[in-house]
Structures are given as C-alpha cells and as structure tokens.
N, C-alpha and C positions, 0 to 999 in steps of 0.2 A: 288676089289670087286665093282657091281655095281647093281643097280637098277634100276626099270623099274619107271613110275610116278604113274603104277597103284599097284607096290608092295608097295610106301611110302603112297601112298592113305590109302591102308588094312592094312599096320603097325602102322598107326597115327590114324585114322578114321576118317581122313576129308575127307573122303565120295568118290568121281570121280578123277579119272587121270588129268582131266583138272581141276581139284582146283589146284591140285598140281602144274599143270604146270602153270597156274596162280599166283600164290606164287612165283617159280621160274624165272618166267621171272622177277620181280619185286625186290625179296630178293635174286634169286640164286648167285650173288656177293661175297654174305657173306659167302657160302656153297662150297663144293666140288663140285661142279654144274656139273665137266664131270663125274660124276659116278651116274649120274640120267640121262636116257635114255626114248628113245620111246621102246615099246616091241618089235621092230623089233630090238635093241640096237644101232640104230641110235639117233642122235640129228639131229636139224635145221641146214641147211649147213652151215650158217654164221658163226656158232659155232665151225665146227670140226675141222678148222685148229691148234685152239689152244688147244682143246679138244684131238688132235692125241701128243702133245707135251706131257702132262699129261697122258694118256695113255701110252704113250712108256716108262716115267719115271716110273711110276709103273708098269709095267710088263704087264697092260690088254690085252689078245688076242683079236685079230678083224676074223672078217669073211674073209679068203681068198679072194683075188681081188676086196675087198670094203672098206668103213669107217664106220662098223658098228662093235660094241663089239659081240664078240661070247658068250651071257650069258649065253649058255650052260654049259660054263668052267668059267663062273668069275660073275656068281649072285648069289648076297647073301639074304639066304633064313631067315632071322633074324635075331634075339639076341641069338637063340641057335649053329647060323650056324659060328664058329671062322673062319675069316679071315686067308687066306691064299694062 
C-alpha cells in the first residue's frame, strides 16, 4: 500500500505536501520512505532504483512501461482502508 505526500499531509494535519516531503527527505530513513510517493506515484529519480527493489518485494503495481506505482490499485485510503 502506498501513499501520496499529500494523503500523509490530510491524515496527520501537517498542513501541505511539501511539509511532508520536507520531513521526509530529512527523517524518511527511519520510514518506509518507498511507500510515500508524488500523486503522479512517482518518487525523485535518485530514489527509484532502490524503491523498484522494495516495490517488487511487496507486490506494488507500477504503471505499465514506467517507474511509477499505479495508486489506483495499491493507495491506501486510511485507517479504515485494511491493507492488502
């Protein structure tokens, strides 16, 4: 399951996407950091080599012929939404 910066924004209420990804570039270490995406469900390219590794070990679908997650099929809509 994955999320956008501006879904953990409206689930936390720290207000913008870019707080979040603010936080992340600094804390995301400590996080499941490939399961926070941009709303297109891309990351920064630096990022996606090791992000596609993680992705494949958990099952994420990507968008046919790119490196982006299809969050059509794998965003999670909250705490009501059970993983799967």
């Amino acid at each position: 399951m994955a999320l956008t910066y501006g879904d953990v924004a409206e689930l936390t209420g720290w207000g913008a996407a870019r707080a979040v990804g603010a936080v992340m570039s600094q804390h995301g270490h400590e996080l499941p950091w490939w399961r926070v995406v941009r709303a297109d469900g891309s990351l920064p390219e630096g990022l996606v080599p090791r992000a596609m590794i993680h992705w494949a070990d958990e099952g994420h679908p990507l968008v046919l012929g790119t490196s982006r997650l299809d969050l059509g099929r794998c965003r999670w809509d909250g705490p009501g939404d059970a993983p799967g």
